[in-house]
C-alpha angles and dihedrals in degrees: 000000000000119000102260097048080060095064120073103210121210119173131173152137126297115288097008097132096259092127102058084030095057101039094053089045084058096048094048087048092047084241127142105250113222118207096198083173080062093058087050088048093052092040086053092049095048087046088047090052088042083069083240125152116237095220093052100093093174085047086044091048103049083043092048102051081056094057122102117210121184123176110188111188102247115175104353096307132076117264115214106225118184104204098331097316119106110229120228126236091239086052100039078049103042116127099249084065099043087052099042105032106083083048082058098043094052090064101106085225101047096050099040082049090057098039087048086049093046093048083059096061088065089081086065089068147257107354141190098219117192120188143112096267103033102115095023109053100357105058102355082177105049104123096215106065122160123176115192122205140181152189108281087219089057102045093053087059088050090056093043094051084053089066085250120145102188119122112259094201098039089046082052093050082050101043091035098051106033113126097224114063093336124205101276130140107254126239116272096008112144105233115228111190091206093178094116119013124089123263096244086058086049091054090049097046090054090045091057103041091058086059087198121188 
């Protein structure tokens, strides 16, 4: 098996549903689920410490290069570590980081240090990886490839019930028209509209479209 016919890829927009789909796909196929939002996110949190400004790409960039991520594989998913330190899910979702982390993904160098990076964890094993460029830029090849969507309209009331104020269109412009691994749906990648189905059918349809073996 080559490495990427051992990824699943599933991409997707903010607040579609990839995260808790993903996650439960790996656990059903015995697989390490990989949140590579979750990289971006950490990375945002270590810049915003750093005092730097967002906006700033050349000030992104010089913090960045400073930054340690590691990403140790703890029951049966990748844990983001800064330095050392394991960042919390209220810290990796503040709103700091909801507001600020599509301004650091769009850096060239943030985001080919973490796909390099990305493309490293396939040496753990067989993975379950979510993000917005997995199937596209990641592992272009990877035979299994899902993208889930969903109503814009829906998403936003997902974030909201998670107690999340960014902006779902705004976060969409931003991923969609970045210049480096833009927001697409990737070739071959089997399109699950997961806006009003439960999370459990999603799981299902995913399962069954990979047709694994």
């Amino acid at each position: 098996m080559s490495v990427a016919a051992s990824v699943i890829t599933i991409d997707g927009p903010a607040a579609s549903g990839k995260s808790s789909i993903a996650r439960l796909v790996a656990q059903r196929l015995g697989r390490t689920y990989v949140n590579t939002g979750n990289m971006y996110r950490a990375m945002t949190w270590a810049v915003l410490q750093a005092g730097v400004d967002p906006k700033n790409a050349d000030a992104v960039r010089a913090a960045a290069a400073d930054v340690v991520i590691e990403s140790p594989v703890v029951e049966g998913k990748i844990q983001i570590c800064i330095s050392g330190r394991t960042l919390t899910d209220a810290e990796l979702n503040s709103d700091l980081v909801n507001r600020a982390v599509s301004l650091i993904a769009s850096v060239g160098e943030v985001r080919d240090r973490l796909v390099a990076d990305q493309r490293a964890l396939a040496a753990t094993g067989p993975l379950v990886m979510e993000g917005r460029d997995i199937g596209s830029v990641v592992f272009p090849d990877s035979p299994h490839k899902i993208y889930i969507d969903a109503s814009e309209e829906v998403r936003a009331s997902r974030r909201g019930a998670q107690g999340l104020t960014d902006q779902i269109a705004e976060r969409d412009r931003m991923d969609k028209e970045r210049k480096n691994s833009p927001l697409v749906i990737p070739a071959g990648a089997i399109v699950i509209d997961n806006s009003h189905i439960t999370l459990e059918e999603a799981v299902d349809q995913v399962i069954a479209a990979l047709q694994l073996t």
